[in-house]
ZAMARGU-4260 file (C-alpha; in steps of 0.2 Angstrom, whole numbers, plus 5000, padded with zeros to 4 digits):
<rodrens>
0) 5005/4777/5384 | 5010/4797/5380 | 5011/4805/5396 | 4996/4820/5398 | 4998/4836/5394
5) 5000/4848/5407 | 4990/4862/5412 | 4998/4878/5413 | 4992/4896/5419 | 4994/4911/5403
10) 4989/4927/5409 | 4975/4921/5421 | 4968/4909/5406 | 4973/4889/5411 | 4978/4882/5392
15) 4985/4864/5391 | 5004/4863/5386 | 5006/4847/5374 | 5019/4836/5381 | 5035/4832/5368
20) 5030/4819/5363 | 5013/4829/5356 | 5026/4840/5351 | 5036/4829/5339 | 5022/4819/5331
25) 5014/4836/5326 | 5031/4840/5320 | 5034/4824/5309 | 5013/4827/5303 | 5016/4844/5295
30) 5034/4838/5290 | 5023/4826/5279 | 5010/4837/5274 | 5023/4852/5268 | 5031/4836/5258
35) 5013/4833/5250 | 5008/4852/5248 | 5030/4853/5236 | 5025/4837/5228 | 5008/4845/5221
40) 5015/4862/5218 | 5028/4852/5206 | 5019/4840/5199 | 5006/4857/5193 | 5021/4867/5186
45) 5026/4852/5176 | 5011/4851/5168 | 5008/4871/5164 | 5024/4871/5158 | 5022/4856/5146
50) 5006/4863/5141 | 5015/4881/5134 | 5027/4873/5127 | 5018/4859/5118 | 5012/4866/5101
55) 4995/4858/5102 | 4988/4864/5118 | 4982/4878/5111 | 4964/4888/5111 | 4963/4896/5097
60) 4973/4904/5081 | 4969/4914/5069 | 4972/4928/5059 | 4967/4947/5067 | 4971/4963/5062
65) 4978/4974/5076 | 4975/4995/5075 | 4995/5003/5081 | 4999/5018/5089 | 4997/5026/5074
70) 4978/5021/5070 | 4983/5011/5057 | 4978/4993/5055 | 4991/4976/5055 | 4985/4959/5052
75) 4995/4948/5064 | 4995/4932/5068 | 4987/4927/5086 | 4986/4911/5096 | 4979/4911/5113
80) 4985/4899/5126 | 4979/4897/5145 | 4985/4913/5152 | 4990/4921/5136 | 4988/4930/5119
85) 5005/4925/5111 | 5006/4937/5092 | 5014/4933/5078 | 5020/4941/5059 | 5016/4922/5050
90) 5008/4907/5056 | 5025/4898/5056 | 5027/4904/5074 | 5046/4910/5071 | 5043/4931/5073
95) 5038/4934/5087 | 5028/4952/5090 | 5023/4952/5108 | 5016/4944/5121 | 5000/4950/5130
100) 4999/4945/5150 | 4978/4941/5151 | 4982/4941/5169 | 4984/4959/5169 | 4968/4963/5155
105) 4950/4965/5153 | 4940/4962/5140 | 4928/4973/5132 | 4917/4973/5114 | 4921/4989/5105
110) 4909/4998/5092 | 4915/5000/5075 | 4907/5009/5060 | 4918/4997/5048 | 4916/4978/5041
115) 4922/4967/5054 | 4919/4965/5074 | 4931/4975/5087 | 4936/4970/5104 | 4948/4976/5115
120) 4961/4970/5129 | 4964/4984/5142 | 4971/4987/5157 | 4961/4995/5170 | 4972/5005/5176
125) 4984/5011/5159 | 4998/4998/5164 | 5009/4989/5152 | 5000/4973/5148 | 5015/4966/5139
130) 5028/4951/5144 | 5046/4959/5145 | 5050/4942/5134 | 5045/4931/5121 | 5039/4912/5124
135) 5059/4905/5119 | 5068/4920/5129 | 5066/4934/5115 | 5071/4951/5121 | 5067/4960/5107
140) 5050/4959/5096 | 5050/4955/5077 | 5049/4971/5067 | 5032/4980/5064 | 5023/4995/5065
145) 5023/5002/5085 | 5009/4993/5095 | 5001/5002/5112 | 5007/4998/5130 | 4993/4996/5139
150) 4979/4992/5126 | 4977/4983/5110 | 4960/4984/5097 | 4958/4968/5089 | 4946/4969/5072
155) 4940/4951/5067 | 4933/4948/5049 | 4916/4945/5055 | 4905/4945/5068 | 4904/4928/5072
160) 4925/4927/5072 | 4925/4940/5083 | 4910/4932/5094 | 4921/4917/5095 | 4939/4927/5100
165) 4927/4935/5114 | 4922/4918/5122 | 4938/4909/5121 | 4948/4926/5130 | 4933/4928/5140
170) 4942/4909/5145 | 4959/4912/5144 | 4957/4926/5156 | 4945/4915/5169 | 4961/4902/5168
175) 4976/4918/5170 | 4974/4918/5189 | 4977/4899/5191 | 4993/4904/5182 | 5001/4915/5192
180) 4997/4904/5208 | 5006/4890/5199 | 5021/4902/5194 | 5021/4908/5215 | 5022/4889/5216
185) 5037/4885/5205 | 5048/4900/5214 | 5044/4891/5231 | 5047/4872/5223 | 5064/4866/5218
190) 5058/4858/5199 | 5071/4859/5187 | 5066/4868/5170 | 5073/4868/5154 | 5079/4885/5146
195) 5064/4887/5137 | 5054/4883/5153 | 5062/4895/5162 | 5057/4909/5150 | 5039/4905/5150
200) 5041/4904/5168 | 5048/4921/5170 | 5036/4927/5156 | 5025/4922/5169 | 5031/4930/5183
205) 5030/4949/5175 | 5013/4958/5175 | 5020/4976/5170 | 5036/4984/5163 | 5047/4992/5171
210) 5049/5010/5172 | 5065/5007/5161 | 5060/4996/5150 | 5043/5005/5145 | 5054/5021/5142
215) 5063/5011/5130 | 5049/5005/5122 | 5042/5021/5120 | 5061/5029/5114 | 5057/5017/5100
220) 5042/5022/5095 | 5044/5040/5097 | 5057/5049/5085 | 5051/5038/5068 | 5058/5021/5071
225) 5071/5024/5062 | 5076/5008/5058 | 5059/4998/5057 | 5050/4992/5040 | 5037/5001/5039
230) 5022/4986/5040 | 5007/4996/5043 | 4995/4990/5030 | 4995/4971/5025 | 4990/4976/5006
235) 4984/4989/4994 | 4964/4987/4999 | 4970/4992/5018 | 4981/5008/5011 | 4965/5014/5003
240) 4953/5008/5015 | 4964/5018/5027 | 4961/5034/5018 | 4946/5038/5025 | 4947/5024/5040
245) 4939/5032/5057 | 4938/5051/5050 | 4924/5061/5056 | 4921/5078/5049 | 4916/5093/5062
250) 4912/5111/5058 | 4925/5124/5061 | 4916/5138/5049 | 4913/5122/5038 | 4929/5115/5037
255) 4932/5095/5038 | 4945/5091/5049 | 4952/5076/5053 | 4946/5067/5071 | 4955/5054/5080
260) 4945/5036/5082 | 4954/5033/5099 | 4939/5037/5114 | 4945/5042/5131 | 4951/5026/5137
265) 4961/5023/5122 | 4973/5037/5129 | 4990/5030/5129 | 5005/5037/5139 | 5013/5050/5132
270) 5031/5041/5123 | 5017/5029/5116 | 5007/5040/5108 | 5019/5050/5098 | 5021/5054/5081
275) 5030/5043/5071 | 5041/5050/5060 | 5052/5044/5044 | 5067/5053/5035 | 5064/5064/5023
280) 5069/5056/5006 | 5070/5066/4994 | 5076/5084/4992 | 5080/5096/4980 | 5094/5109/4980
285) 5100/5120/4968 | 5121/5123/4967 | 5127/5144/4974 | 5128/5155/4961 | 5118/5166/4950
290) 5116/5153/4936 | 5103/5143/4949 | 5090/5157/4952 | 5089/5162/4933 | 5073/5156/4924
295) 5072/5153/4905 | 5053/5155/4902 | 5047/5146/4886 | 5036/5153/4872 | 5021/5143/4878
300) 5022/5152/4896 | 5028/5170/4889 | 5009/5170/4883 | 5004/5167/4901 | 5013/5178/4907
305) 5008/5191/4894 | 4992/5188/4898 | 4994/5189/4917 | 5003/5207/4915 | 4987/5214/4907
310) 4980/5212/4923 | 4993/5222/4935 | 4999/5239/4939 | 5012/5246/4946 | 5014/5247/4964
315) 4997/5232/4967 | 4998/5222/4977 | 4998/5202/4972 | 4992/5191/4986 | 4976/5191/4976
320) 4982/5190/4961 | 4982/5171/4955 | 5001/5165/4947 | 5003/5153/4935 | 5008/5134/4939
325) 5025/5133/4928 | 5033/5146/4942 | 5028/5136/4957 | 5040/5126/4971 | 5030/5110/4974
330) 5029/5112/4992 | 5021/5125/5003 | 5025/5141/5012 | 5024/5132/5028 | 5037/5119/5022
335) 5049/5132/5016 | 5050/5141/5030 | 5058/5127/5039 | 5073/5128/5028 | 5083/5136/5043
340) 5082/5125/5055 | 5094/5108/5046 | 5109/5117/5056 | 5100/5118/5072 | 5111/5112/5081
345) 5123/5128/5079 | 5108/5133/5091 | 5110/5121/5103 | 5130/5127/5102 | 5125/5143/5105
350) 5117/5140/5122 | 5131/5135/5128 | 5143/5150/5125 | 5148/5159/5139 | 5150/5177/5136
355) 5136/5187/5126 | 5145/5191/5109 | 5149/5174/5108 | 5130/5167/5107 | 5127/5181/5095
360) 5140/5177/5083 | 5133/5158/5085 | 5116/5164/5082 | 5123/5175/5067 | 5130/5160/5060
365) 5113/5149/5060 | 5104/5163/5052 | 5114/5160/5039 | 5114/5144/5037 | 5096/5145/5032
370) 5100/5153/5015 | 5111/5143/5003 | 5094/5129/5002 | 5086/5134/4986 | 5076/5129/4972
375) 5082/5128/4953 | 5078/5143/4944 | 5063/5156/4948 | 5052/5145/4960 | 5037/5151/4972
380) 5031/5140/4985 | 5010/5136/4987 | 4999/5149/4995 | 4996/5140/5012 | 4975/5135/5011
385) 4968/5144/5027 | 4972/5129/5041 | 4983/5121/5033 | 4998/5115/5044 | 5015/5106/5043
390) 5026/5098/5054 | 5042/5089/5053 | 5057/5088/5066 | 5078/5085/5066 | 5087/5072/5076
395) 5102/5078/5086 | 5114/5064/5086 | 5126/5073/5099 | 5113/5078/5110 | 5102/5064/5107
400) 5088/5077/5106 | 5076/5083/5094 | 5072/5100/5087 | 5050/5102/5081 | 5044/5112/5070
405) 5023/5116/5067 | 5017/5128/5056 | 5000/5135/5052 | 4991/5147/5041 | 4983/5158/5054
410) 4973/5170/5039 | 4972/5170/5022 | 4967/5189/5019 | 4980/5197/5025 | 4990/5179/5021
415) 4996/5176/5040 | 5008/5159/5043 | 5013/5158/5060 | 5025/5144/5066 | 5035/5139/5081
420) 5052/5130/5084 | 5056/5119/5101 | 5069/5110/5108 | 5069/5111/5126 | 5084/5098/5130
425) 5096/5109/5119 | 5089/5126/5127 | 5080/5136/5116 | 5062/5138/5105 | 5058/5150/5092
430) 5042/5158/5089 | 5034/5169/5075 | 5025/5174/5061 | 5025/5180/5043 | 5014/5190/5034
435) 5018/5189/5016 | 5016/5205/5004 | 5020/5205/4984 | 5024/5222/4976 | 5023/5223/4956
440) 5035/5234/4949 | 5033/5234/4931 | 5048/5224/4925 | 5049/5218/4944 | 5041/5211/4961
445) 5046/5209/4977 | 5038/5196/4989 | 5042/5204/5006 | 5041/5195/5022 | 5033/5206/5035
450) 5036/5197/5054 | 5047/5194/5068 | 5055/5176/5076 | 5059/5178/5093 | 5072/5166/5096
455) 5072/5162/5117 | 5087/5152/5125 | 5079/5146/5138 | 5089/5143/5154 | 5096/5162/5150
460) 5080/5169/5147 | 5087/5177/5132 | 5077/5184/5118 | 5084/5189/5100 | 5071/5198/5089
465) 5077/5192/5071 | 5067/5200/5054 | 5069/5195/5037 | 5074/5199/5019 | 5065/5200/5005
470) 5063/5191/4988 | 5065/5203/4973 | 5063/5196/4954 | 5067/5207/4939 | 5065/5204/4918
475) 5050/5200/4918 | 5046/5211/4905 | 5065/5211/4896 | 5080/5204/4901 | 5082/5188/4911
480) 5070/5184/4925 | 5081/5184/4940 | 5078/5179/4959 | 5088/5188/4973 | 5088/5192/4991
485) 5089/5211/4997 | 5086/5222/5011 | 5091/5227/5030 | 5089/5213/5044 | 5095/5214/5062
490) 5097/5203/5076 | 5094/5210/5093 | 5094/5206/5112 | 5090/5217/5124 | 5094/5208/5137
495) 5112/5207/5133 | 5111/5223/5122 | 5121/5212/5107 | 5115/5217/5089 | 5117/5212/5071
500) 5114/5221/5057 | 5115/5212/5039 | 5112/5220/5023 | 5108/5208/5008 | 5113/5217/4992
505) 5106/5216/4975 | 5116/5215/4961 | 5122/5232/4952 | 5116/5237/4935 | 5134/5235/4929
510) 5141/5222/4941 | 5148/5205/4935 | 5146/5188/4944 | 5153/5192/4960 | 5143/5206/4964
515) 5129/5192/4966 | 5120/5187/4982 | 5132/5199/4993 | 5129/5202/5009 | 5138/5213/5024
520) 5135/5217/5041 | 5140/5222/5059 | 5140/5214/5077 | 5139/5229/5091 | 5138/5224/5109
525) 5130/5242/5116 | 5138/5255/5108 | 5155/5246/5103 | 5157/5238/5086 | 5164/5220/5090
530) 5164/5214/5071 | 5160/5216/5053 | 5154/5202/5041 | 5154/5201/5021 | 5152/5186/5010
535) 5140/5179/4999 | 5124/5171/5007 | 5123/5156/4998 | 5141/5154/4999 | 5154/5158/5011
540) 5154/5173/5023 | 5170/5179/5032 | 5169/5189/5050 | 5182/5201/5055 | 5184/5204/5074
545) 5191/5219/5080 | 5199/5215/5096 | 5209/5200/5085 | 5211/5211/5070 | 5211/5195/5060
550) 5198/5189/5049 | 5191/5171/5048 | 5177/5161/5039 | 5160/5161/5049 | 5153/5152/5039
555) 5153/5141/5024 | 5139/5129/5015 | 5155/5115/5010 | 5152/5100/5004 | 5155/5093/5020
560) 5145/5106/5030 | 5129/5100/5018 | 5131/5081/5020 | 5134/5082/5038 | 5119/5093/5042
565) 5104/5087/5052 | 5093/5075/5043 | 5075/5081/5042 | 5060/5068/5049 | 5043/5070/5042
570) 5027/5061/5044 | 5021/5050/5032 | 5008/5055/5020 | 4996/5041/5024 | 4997/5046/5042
575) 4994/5066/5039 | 4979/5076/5043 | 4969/5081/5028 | 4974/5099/5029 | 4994/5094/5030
580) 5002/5102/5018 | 5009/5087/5008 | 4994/5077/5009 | 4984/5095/5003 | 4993/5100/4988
585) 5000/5082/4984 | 4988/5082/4969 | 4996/5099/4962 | 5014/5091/4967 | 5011/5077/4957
590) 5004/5087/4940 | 5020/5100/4943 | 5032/5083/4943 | 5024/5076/4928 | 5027/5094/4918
595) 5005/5094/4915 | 5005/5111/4918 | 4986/5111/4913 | 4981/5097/4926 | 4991/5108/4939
600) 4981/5124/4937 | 4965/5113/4937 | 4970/5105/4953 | 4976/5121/4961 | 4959/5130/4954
605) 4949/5117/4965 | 4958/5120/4981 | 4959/5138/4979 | 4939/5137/4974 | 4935/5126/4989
610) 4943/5142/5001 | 4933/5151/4993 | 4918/5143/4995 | 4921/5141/5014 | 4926/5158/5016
615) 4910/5164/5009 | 4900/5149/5019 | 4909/5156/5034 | 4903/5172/5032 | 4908/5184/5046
620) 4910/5172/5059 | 4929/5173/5062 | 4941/5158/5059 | 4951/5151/5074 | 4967/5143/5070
625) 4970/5128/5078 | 4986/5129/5085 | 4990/5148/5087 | 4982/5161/5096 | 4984/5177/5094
630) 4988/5192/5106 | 4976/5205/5110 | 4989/5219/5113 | 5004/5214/5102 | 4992/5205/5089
635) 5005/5193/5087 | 5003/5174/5086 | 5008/5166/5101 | 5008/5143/5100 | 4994/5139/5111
640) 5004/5124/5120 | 5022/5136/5121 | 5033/5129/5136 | 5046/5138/5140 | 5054/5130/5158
645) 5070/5126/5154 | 5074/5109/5155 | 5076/5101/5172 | 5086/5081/5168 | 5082/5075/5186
650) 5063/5077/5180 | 5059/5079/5161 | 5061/5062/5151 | 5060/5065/5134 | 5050/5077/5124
655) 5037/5072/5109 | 5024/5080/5098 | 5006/5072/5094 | 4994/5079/5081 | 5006/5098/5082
660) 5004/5097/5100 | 5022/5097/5107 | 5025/5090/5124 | 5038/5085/5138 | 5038/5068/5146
665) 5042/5069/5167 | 5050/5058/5177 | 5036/5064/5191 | 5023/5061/5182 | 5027/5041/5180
670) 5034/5037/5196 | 5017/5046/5204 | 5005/5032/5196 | 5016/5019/5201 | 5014/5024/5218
675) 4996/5031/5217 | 4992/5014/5208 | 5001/4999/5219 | 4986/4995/5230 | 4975/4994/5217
680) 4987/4985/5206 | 4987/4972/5219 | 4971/4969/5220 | 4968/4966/5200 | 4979/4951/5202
685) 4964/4940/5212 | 4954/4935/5198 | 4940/4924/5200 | 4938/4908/5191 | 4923/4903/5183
690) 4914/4887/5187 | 4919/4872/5179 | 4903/4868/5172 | 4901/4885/5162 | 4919/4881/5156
695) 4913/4865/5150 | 4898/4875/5141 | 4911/4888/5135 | 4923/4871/5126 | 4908/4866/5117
700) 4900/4880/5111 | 4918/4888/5104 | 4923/4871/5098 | 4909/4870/5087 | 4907/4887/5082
705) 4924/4884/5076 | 4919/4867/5067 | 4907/4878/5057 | 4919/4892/5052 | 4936/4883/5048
710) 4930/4865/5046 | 4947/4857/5044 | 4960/4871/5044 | 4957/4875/5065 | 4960/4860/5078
715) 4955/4868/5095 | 4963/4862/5111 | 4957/4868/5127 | 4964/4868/5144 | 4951/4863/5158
720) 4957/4870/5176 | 4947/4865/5191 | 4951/4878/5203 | 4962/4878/5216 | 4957/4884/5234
725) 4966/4885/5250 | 4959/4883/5268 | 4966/4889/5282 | 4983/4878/5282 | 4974/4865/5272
730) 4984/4859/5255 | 4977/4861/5239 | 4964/4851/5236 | 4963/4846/5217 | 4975/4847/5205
735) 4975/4853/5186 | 4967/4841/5174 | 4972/4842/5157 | 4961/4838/5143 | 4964/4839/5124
740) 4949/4841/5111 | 4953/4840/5095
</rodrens>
């Protein structure tokens, strides 16, 4: 017989003291039950891990397309297991896109106003819902077009496809929380895995990205994935679909403009939902020298411009005036004027000089850097369209930075372009705007550039005031129509009162080749004259300091210089707003390249026409640019989203533009969510599992709603789970049954 327990006094309170002998066999009992409870936990995991990795235990596969970062459409492959949404290039299951965790998503129907039926996976609170790895250990995705962090839209081809996806996810997700208990069981256990098991296991065990790896997800996405195919649309009926795909048109003094489809909780975090942009491909450039900006005009447009000359007098001016297509640069204002920035990195130098005369001279030699890209022969760029905008940006390799530029026409009478300049990492931004004049002469014109660019180093608070030269073209009556640069520029800092004058000189009457595109100047620093410069603008210009007494080449368009310049990114002209410039005038561009000259006056008439009309539709109500702003005391145009803080590394991440609004990334920003977020996070993990009758429900009805769709081409295989509760200290008390339906 086992002795009796004792009684004992605790605090006042009698309480029996088990004797050891109690002690033991209540020790030997658990042991027994904690052996049971291992056994259960591994004998589960065996069979969730068999069941990813067997090809057949699946719930459905199909075709869907999935809408990108970029709101444009790619038909991927999906099958959907227990627990997750595994996605595919091709059915053959051997590029691997993604893996969405249904553990960490909701599920939602999604209204759509094209063919099809939409539905979207989210998470509640804008985490990532992706697995860090693929299904067999992949770290890194199969190539396609960028794909949300925290939210994918699904469109099915029909309703009833789409009525099906919704059921078997609605599902899935009911079975995701069984998964994670039984991945919390495998890290207690001690089952061996294989290597492909381990994978899923660990797939298993993520529910977010970490702050690392999200921000190089995002790197990836954000400066034009440089080195991705480009896999947006699946064949030509979705290019053109795309075209007008989720556009809605607003009034802005009747003008359409282009609306994004995304609604508020489509909002992705910021390295996400950046532009993507691709390198420029092509690019015209005439060689230095007189001989590229001479233009032989043919009998044919002698007549147009004959019949053109009837219309002027001396001293008019032309920005009324409309010029025929044969002289036209196909590309707009607004494009042009980002010809000075494929050296910016002489900018980002500059920042870093120490002494005052030093960033001027570095400044000096960016300016000119801007000049020696031309066109061939006698060439004007479009009229911007009032509205119209372009963008386009440079990749700093040494930096590992990125210089923006947005432009937009801010007013067509007086013709107004306003752009601005950014790259905070490297220090400085540039701001300005251009009001373009044309004086007829008789035998010559001069398009004169009226405007300032205020050039800011930002963690010197530095400002240079720069101006421009103008554009002068004679024989146009006699004599050969010529194109040069002329006037008096300066560059100016108050701050550090440093200041360059530049004179560009046209040629003399009598003056032979070498009297062409000459230029000379002066760098002062106060009172004192540091330097004199002379050259050629297109070619090389020489500096001669005083304090040295030597003179040395500032700078020089080499051959080297040119191919080792910054390579310019631009977006995609399926993926530009309707007033982009490429996308506007692509119709002109394309009747220019073609030589139709007639098709390219009719194109431009329609353009020009259509401003016309919207201008007169407008009426007195005045037009407010989109971007730019402008001042009410200075009356110059200011970028409505300008930052100028310098940049702080311990705190700025990276810095991005989306739909011309450009933006900076913070470290604060991120690590506040996560913070803000963890509770809540933790309680989206305890999902509730549906009853298994409805389950049962839910197999028949999408099996044979997939009967009647596919017939033979879909074998669905479902996953029953019967859940799994825990009382108290009790053991679990049912297990996972597998069945296959087929």
């Amino acid at each position: 017989t086992f002795p009796q327990s004792e009684s004992r006094m605790f605090n006042g309170v009698e309480k029996d003291c088990p004797s050891p002998t109690e002690k033991l066999a209540r020790k030997e009992s658990l042991k027994v039950q904690k052996q049971n409870y291992r056994q259960e936990k591994k004998r589960a995991a065996k069979e969730l891990f068999s069941a990813l990795k067997d090809p057949s235990v699946v719930i459905m596969s199909n075709w869907l397309k999935i809408r990108g970062s970029l709101k444009s459409w790619t038909k991927l492959w999906c099958v959907l297991k227990p627990g997750v949404l595994l996605i595919y290039k091709t059915p053959k299951t051997d590029q691997w896109v993604g893996t969405v965790l249904l553990s960490a998503c909701k599920l939602i129907e999604r209204p759509s106003k094209k063919d099809g039926f939409c539905f979207k996976l989210y998470h509640p609170l804008d985490k990532s819902i992706w697995a860090v790895k693929g299904p067999k250990g992949e770290n890194v995705g199969s190539i396609t077009q960028p794909l949300p962090s925290n939210y994918l839209i699904f469109r099915a081809a029909s309703e009833s496809d789409g009525r099906c996806w919704m059921d078997a996810l609605e599902l899935a997700l009911s079975c995701s929380s069984l998964y994670k208990l039984t991945a919390k069981a495998g890290r207690e256990g001690d089952i061996s895995m294989s290597s492909e098991s381990t994978h899923i296991f660990h797939l298993l065990q993520s529910t977010a990205l970490s702050d690392t790896e999200l921000l190089q997800l995002n790197d990836s996405v954000l400066l034009g994935n440089h080195h991705m195919e480009h896999d947006g649309f699946s064949d030509k009926s979705e290019r053109e679909a795309h075209d007008d795909w989720d556009t809605t048109a607003h009034e802005n003094g009747g003008r359409l403009t282009e609306e994004s489809d995304m609604d508020q909780s489509d909002e992705l975090s910021p390295g996400s939902q950046a532009t993507v942009y691709v390198e420029q491909s092509t690019e015209e450039m005439a060689a230095a020298g007189e001989a590229s900006q001479v233009e032989t005009v043919s009998e044919e447009n002698k007549g147009l411009i004959w019949g053109l000359l009837k219309q002027l007098r001396p001293g008019m001016d032309l920005s009324k005036v409309v010029l025929p297509t044969f002289i036209l640069e196909p590309r707009s204002f607004l494009d042009k004027l980002s010809d000075y920035y494929y050296h910016a990195d002489l900018l980002s130098q500059a920042v870093l000089e120490e002494s005052a005369y030093g960033r001027i001279k570095q400044v000096l030699r960016w300016y000119l850097s801007g000049f020696y890209k031309k066109p061939k022969g006698l060439k004007k760029p479009y009229n911007p369209i009032l509205g119209e905008t372009f963008r386009c940006c440079w990749l700093h390799p040494k930096t590992d930075s990125c210089t923006f530029y947005i432009a937009e026409q801010v007013s067509h009478h007086p013709p107004i372009s306003a752009f601005y300049v950014c790259n905070r990492k490297d220090g400085f931004s540039i701001s300005g705007s251009i009001l373009a004049k044309s004086k007829f002469y008789g035998n010559s014109l001069s398009a004169i550039l009226d405007g300032k660019a205020r050039l800011l180093f930002l963690s010197r608070d530095e400002e240079y005031v720069i101006t421009m030269p103008y554009a002068h073209c004679k024989g146009i009556l006699y004599g050969t129509m010529t194109l040069e640069l002329g006037g008096k520029v300066t560059i100016e800092c108050e701050k550090t009162k440093c200041f360059t004058e530049l004179e560009f000189k046209l040629k003399p009457f009598l003056g032979g080749s070498c009297s062409v595109n000459q230029i000379s100047g002066k760098i002062f620093v106060g009172e004192e004259l540091l330097a004199t410069v002379d050259g050629h603008w297109d070619s090389e210009v020489f500096i001669h300091e005083k304090h040295l007494g030597q003179q040395e080449t500032l700078w020089n368009p080499s051959t080297d210089i040119r191919n080792s310049r910054l390579k310019r990114q631009v977006v995609q002209m399926e993926q530009q707003g309707e007033f982009e410039s490429e996308r506007l005038w692509q119709h002109v561009t394309s009747a220019i390249s073609d030589r139709d000259q007639l098709r390219a006056t009719q194109e431009k008439f329609v353009l020009e026409e259509a401003q016309r009309r919207e201008a007169k539709e407008r009426g007195d109500k005045p037009w407010i640019p989109r971007l730019f702003h402008q001042d009410a005391i200075t009356s110059e145009w200011t970028y409505k989203h300008l930052d100028t803080q310098p940049w702080d590394p311990e705190r700025c991440l990276l810095q991005f533009e989306r739909d011309g609004v450009i933006q900076t990334h913070e470290k604060s920003q991120r690590q506040h969510n996560g913070l803000s977020y963890s509770h809540s996070w933790a309680s989206q993990q305890k999902v509730k599992m549906k009853d298994i009758a409805l389950i049962e429900t839910s197999v028949i009805s999408i099996q044979k709603t997939q009967q009647d769709i596919q017939s033979d081409n879909s074998k669905i295989t479902w996953w029953l789970q019967e859940v799994l509760s825990l009382k108290e200290e009790a053991v679990f008390k049912s297990i996972v049954i597998l069945v296959f339906c087929r």
